[in-house]
C-alpha positions as CSV (number, residue, x, y, z in Angstrom):
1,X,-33.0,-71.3,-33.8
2,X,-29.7,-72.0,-32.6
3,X,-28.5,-73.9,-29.7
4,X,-26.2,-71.6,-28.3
5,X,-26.9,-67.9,-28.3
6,X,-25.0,-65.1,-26.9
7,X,-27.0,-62.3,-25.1
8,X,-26.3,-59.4,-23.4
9,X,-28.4,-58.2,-20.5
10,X,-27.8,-55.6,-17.2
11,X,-26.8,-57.1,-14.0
12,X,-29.7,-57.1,-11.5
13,X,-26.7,-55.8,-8.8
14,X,-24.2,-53.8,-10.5
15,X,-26.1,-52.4,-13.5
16,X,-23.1,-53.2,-15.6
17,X,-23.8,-54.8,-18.9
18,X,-22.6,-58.4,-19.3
19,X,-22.9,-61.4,-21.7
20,X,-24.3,-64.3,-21.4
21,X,-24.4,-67.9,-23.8
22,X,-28.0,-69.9,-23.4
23,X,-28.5,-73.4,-24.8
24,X,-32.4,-72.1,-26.7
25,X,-33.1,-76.0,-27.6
26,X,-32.9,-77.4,-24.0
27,X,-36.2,-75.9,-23.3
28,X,-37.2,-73.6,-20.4
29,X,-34.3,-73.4,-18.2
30,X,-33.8,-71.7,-14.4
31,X,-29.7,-71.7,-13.2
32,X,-27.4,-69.2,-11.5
33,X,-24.4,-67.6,-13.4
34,X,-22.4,-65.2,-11.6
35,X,-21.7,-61.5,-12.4
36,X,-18.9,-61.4,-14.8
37,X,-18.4,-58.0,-13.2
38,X,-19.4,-58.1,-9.5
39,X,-19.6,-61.4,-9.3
40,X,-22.5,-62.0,-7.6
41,X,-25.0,-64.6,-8.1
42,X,-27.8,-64.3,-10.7
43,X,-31.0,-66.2,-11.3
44,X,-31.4,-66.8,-15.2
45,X,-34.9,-67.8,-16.4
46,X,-34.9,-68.7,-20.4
47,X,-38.3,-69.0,-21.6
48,X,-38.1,-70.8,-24.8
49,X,-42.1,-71.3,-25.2
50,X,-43.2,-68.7,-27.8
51,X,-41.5,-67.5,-31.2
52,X,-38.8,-65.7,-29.2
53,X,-36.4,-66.7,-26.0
54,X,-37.4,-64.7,-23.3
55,X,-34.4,-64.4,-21.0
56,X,-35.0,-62.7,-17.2
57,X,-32.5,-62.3,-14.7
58,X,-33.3,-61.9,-11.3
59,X,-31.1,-61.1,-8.1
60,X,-30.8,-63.3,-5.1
61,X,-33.3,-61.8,-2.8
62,X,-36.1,-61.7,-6.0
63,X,-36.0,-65.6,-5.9
């Protein structure tokens, strides 16, 4: 797997599509990145524990 891997995912807020680069090898992983669109702030969860990244984002209010 790589380190850095570009994703793209739906804003919990705007609905807009938007792209996002995780670090895969630094483990499970819970930050905010802000809406490249609407810039409000997301809550990214990167599960790294299985074969696959799983990669949730959350809005504000779901923390």
């Amino acid at each position: 797997m790589q380190s850095l891997e570009a994703v793209s995912r739906t804003c919990p807020y705007c609905g807009e599509p938007i792209e996002l680069v995780v670090d895969c090898t630094a483990g499970n992983q819970q930050y905010f990145e802000d809406c490249s669109v609407c810039c409000k702030p997301i809550m990214v969860e990167l599960d790294v524990e299985g074969p696959d990244a799983v990669i949730s984002l959350k809005d504000e209010n779901e923390v």
